[in-house]
N, C-alpha and C positions, 0 to 999 in steps of 0.2 A: 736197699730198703724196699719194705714193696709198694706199691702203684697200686692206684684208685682215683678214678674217673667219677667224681662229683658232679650232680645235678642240682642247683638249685631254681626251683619253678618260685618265681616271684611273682604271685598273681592273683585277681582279684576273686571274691566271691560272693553271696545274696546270702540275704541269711533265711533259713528254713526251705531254701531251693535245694533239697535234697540231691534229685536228680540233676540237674542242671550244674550242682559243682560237681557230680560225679564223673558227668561226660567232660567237664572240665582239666581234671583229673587224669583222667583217660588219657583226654587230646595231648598234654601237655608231658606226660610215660611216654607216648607214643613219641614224642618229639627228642627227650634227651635218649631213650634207646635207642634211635636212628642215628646219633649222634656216637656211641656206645659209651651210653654212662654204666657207673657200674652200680651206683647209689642213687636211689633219686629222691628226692625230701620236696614236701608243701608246706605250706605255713601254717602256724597255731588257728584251731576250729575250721580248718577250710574244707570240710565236708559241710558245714553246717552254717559257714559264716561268722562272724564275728563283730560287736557282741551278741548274744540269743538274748541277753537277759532273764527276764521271767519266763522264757521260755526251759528254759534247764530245768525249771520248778514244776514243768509239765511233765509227766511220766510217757505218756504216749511220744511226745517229744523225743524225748532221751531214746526211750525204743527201738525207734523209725532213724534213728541215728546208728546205733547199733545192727540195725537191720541192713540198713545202705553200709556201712562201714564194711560187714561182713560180704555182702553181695558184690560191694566194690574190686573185692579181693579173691573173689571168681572170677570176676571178670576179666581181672586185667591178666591174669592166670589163663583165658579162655581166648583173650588175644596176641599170646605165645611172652608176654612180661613174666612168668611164674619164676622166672629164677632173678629175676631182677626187683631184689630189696626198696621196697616203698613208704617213705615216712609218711603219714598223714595225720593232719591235727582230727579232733572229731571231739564229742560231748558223750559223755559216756555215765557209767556209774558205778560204785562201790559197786562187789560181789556182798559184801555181808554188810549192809547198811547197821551202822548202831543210833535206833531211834534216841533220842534224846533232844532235852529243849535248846533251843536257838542255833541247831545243824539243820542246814536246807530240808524242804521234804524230797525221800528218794535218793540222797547223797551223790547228787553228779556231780562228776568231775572232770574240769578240764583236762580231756587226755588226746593222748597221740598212739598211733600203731605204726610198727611196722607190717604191713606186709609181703607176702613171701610165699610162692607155689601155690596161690590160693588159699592162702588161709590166714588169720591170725598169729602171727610168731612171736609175737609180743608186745605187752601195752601197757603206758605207765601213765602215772597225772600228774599235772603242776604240783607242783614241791612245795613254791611260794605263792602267797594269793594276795594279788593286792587289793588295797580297800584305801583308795587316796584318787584323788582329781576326778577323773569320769570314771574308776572300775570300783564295783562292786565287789569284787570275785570272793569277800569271804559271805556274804551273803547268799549267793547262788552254788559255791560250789568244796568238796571237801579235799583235802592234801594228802595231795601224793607221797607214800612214805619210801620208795624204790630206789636205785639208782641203778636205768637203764645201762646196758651198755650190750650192744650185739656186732657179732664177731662178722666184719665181710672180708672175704678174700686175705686172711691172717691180720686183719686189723681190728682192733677192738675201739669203736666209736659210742660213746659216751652221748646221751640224748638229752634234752635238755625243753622246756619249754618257758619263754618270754622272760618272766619276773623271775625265773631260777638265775639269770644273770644278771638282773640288776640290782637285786637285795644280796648283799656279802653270806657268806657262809651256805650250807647246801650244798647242792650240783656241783658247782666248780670247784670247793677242795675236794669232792669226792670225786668226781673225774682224773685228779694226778691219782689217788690215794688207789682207786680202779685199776692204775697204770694205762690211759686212752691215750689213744696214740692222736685221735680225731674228738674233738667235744661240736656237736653238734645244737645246736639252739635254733626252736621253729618257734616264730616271732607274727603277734598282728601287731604293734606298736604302733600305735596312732600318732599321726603328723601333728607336731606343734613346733613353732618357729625355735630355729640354731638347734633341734635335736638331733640334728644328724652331726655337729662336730659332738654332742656331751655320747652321740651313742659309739660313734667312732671310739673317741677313747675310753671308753666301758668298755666294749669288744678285746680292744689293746690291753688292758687291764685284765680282763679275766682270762686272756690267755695264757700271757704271762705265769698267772694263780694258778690255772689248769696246767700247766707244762706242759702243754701242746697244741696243734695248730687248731682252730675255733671257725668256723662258720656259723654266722649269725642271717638267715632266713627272716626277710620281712614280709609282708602282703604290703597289696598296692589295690587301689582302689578307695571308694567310699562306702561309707552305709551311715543313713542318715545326718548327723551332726559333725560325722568323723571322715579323716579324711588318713588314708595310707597310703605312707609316700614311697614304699618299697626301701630302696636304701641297703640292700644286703651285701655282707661284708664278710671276708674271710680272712683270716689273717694268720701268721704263723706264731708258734710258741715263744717266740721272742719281741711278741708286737707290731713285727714289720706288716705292712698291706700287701696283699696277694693280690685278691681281689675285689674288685666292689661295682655295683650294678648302677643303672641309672635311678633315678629318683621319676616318680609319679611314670612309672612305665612298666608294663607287661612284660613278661619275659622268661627267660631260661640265663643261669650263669652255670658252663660247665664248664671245668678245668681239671687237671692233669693234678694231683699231689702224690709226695714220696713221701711216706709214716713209716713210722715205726711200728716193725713186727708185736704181733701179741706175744705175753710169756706162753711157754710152753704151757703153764700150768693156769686154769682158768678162774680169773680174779672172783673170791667169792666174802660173804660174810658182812660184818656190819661196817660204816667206814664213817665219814666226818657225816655231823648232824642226826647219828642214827639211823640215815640210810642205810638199809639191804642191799645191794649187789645183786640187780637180776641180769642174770647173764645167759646168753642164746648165742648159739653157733650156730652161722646160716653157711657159713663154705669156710675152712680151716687154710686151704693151703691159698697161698699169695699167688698172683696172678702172673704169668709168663710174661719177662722182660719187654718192652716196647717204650717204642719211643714215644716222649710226650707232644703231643701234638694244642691241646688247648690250655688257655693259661686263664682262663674267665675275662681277661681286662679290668682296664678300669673308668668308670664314667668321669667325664669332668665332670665338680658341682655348678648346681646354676647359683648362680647369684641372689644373693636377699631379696631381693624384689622378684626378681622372676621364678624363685622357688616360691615366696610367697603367693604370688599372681595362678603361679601353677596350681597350688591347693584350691584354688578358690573355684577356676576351672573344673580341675577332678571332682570336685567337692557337689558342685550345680548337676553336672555331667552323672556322678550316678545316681541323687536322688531322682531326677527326671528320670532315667532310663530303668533303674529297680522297681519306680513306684509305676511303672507305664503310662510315662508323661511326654509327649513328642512334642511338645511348642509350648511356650511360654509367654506372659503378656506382660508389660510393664508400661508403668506410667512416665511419661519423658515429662521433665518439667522444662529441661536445659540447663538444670541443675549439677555440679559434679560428681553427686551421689547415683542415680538413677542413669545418669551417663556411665560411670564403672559397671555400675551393675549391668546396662547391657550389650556391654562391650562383653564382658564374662560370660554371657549369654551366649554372644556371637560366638565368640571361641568356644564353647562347650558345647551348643546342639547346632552350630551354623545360621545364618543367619535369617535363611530362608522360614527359619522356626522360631523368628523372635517376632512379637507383636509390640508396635509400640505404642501408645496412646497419649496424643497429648490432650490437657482437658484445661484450658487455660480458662481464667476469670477475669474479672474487670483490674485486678488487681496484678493481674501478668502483664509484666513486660515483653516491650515488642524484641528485645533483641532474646528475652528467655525462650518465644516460642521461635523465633528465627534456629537459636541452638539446639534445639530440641529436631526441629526439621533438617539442618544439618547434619548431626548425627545419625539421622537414619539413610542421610544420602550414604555418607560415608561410610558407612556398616553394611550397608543394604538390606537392613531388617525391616520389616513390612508397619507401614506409620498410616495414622489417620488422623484427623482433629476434631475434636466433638466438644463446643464450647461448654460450659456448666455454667453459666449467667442465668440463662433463661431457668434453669432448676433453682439456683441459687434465689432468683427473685420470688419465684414462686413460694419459698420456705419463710422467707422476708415477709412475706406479705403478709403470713398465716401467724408467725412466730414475733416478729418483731425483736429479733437477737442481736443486741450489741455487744461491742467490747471482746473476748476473747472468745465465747459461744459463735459470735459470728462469724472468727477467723476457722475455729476447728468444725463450722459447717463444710465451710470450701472442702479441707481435706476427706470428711463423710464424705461428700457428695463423690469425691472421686474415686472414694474405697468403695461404695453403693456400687455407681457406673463400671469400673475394673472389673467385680466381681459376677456383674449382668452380663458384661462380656465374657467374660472364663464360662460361665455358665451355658450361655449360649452356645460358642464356637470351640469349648472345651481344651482354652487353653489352662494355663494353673496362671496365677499371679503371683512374680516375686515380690516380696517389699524392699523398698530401698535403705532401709536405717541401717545408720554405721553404731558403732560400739560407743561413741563418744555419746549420740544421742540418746541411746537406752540408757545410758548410765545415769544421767541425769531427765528423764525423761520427757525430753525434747521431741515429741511424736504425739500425734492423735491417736485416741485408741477408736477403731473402727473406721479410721481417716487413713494415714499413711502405713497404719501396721498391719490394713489386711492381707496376708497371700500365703501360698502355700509353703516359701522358704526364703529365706532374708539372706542370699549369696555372699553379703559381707558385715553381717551384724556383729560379727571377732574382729571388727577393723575399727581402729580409731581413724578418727575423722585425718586429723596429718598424714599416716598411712594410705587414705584414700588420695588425698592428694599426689603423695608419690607412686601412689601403682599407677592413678593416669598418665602421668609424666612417665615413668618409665614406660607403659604400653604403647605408650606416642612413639617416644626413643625406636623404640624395639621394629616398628610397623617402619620407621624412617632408613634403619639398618636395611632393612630386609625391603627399599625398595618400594613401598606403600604408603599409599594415604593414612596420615596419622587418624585413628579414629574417632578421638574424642574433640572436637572442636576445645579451639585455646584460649575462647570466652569463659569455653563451661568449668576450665583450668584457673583464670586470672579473675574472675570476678568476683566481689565478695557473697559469700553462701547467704542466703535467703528462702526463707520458705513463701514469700510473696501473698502475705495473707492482706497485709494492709499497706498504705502507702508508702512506701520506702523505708519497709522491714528488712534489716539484715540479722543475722542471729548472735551477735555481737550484742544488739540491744538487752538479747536477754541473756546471755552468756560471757564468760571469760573466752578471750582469747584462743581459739582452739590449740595454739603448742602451750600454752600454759594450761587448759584446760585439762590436754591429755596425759602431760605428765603428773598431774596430780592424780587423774586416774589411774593411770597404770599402779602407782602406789596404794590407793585406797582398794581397786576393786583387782588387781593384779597380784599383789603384794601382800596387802589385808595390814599395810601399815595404821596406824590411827592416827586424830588429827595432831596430837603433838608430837609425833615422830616427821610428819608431815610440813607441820610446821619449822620442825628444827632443820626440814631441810631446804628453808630457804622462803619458802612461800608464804605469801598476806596471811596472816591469822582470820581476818575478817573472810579473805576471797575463799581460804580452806574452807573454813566451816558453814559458810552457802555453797560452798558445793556439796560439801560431804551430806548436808541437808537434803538436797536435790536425787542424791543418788538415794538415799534411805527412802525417803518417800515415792517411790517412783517401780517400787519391788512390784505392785500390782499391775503395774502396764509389763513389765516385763516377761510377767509372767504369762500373757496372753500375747505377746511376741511369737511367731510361727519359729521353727527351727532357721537353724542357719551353718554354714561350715562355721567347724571351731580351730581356730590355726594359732590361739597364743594359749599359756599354759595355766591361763584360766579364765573361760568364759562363762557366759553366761548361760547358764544350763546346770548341766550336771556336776560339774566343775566348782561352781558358787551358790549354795545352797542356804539362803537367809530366806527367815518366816516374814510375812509380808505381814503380820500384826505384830508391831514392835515397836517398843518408845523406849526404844534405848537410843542415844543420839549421841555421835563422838562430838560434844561443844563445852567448853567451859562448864556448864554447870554439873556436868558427868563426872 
């Protein structure tokens, strides 16, 4: 059979940094032909990044894409790759756009090139466009009606991009129907919690469908809310695992496969879904006998928690670094919320680049701020304390605010003071709210929700509790001081506004809490489905209450990673003027 030396670059990209993924690009040719790949593939948009959004709807955009695309492919031609076949995602555009109402303006389309000797050899677009959770794609961009397949070294490989694999029909029966010996799939697939066993057997599955061996190409990295965990996966036509890469990590997977010869005669015409058969011959004859020498490997996976914990890291790590942000400031209460978060911190920019500020009131406890200084021994992130009494009194005197005005003064004052500092010293402020609190909106607006990215606002409050306990674990394993103080772990949660507040007074239970959540704002169950499964009628529907009315804080919530398969963002999209209400009288 003949031999083919596979590259996959799993790797991360900015979006509209042109230049910056190109030299990307470059670096990363330059590394599997050292290696002597004979193919070498990137991931879906990563000229370009992913997603652009409304940037695809910009024509100069698309252009300058086009332009780098082309340039890219002199290039690498100009630094002796010219005969080494290069898959690259990129943002492109219909040649013959057909104006017409509710088709993007300019008709880009998600597409991929190979290139070869310097030039364009060929180039196709997503087939399937998804329009569900966070993508857009039938808004932004038009379908590809193709089916790639170019000829390397007597193998005919079948191209493929993202959603062509996961919606049935399409690409994959047209790649047997092609006769591919290799079905190739370049993937950005954003990180959301266990998608990597449902993408595992989706890969397994479509090869099977395909009838032949599959490489499935993910990106790794963040951009904005999203977070990619790489995850790339190759497997043969029988489903078995070849290969598979690590998760949240940079990298190259090259290995050794034996395919099947192309037919003599060159697959053409229309095949499953009304795809065309575009077919390109870059080199006809198989490559001279040799031994196989690399096999890709295979990563262990991490564990639930520490794949989780890892997003959350990757996720902090490159909005700071894309948006050119080197230090971070957070407020410590001694709380378990704002302890996670700058533990996350520490692991993502180091710790030397975390600020922390405790701003305690007449109403903080002596062991809250004791935990709060704790923590920063143990991190060694840079702490200071700057009491808020004396402002607090001053507002008292002018205002005279009781009752719940006077508790969500405290947290102003300390969203004011944060933001005086960021300003100043130019670090960004994270906010600490977890997923349970937005949901029902347990937060001050302009209090605790000022800052530039909420590092765990996709995390229900229980969650939070076992990522600290696990991070402890982890630092214990490995030899180190646990980092989260085991007050800030066992104590009852408290926003410490008035005399021996815990949040319990005004909430359920957090494991009962969250699990109603996860059904209501996860699920989009309603309240009698809710209720039939188990839980107080009465306790449902003050909740579901809670979360309805709460749509307008959340909306002025800053970004935050998104790690379950439906947050709050793009993901869950209800109008915040609405009296519809899931209770009895509905």
């Amino acid at each position: 059979m003949p031999q083919l030396r596979l590259a996959l670059n799993q790797i991360d990209a900015t979006v509209g940094d042109l230049a910056g993924n190109s030299e990307s690009i470059l670096h990363w040719t330059r590394h599997a032909a050292e290696q002597g790949a004979h193919l070498v593939a990137f991931p879906e948009m990563v000229l370009t990044g992913y997603p652009v959004e409304d940037l695809a709807l910009r024509s100069s955009f698309v252009e300058a894409s086009r332009r780098a695309l082309r340039a890219l492919a002199v290039r690498l031609a100009d630094e002796g790759f010219g005969e080494l076949p290069v898959v690259v995602g990129y943002l492109d555009r219909s040649e013959h756009p057909a104006v017409r109402y509710g088709q993007p303006a300019g008709s880009p389309r998600n597409a991929a090139a190979v290139l070869h000797r310097g030039r364009v050899a060929l180039n196709f677009a997503k087939h399937h466009l998804p329009n569900y959770g966070v993508f857009d794609e039938f808004r932004y961009f038009v379908p590809g009606d193709s089916m790639p397949v170019v000829r390397v070294h007597g193998i005919d490989v079948a191209l493929a991009i993202c959603e062509d694999l996961w919606q049935d029909g399409g690409r994959v029966p047209a790649a047997r129907a092609a006769g591919a010996g290799l079905l190739l799939s370049v993937n950005a697939s954003p990180y959301e919690r266990d998608k990597d066993d449902t993408r595992l057997e989706l890969v397994r599955r479509r090869a099977r469908e395909a009838g032949c061996t599959t490489a499935y190409l993910a990106m790794t990295g963040g951009q904005d809310e999203l977070v990619f965990d790489g995850d790339s996966i190759v497997v043969g036509k029988d489903g078995e695992v070849i290969a598979r890469a690590p998760q949240f990590s940079e990298g190259t997977v090259i290995l050794d496969l034996d395919l099947p010869a192309a037919s003599a005669e060159a697959p053409s015409g229309v095949v499953a879904d009304g795809l065309r058969i575009d077919h390109v011959v870059l080199s006809e004859e198989p490559l001279p006998a040799y031994e196989p020498e690399l096999a890709g490997g295979y990563a262990e996976r991490l564990d639930d928690d520490e794949e989780l914990y890892s997003a959350l890291v990757v996720g902090l790590r490159a909005y700071a670094a894309k948006n050119g942000f080197s230090s971070v400031l957070i407020g410590l209460s001694g709380g378990i919320d704002s302890a996670l978060v700058a533990v996350i911190a520490c692991d993502a920019l180091g710790a030397d680049n975390v600020y922390g500020l405790s701003m305690p009131s007449k109403y903080s406890s002596d062991h809250s701020k004791g935990d709060a200084a704790e923590l920063a021994r143990r991190t060694g992130l840079n702490f200071r304390t700057v009491p808020i009494e004396p402002m607090f009194d001053a507002y008292m005197d002018s205002l005279g605010l009781t009752g719940l005005a006077e508790e969500n003064l405290q947290s102003r004052l300390r969203g004011t003071m944060l933001m005086a500092v960021s300003n100043q010293e130019g670090q960004i402020v994270l906010a600490p709210g977890n997923k349970s609190e937005l949901a029902v909106g347990y937060s001050t607006l302009y209090g605790d929700s000022v800052g530039a990215y909420g590092p765990i606002k996709d995390v229900y409050k229980t969650s939070v509790f076992r990522l600290a306990k696990w991070r402890n674990r982890a630092a214990e394993e490995r030899g180190q001081t646990p980092p989260i103080p085991e007050a800030s772990i066992t104590k009852p949660p408290s926003a410490e506004l008035r005399p021996d507040q815990v949040d319990t007074d005004s909430l359920p239970d957090y494991d009962v809490l969250d699990r109603i959540l996860e059904l209501y704002v996860d699920r989009d169950q309603g309240r009698d489905a809710i209720v039939a499964a188990g839980f107080d009628d009465a306790l449902v529907t003050r909740t579901l209450r809670m979360v309805d009315t709460a749509e307008y804080k959340r909306r002025q919530y800053p970004p935050g990673t998104k790690i379950s398969p439906k947050g709050f963002g793009k993901d869950r999209r209800l109008p915040i003027t609405n009296r519809w209400r899931e209770s009895p009288e509905h």
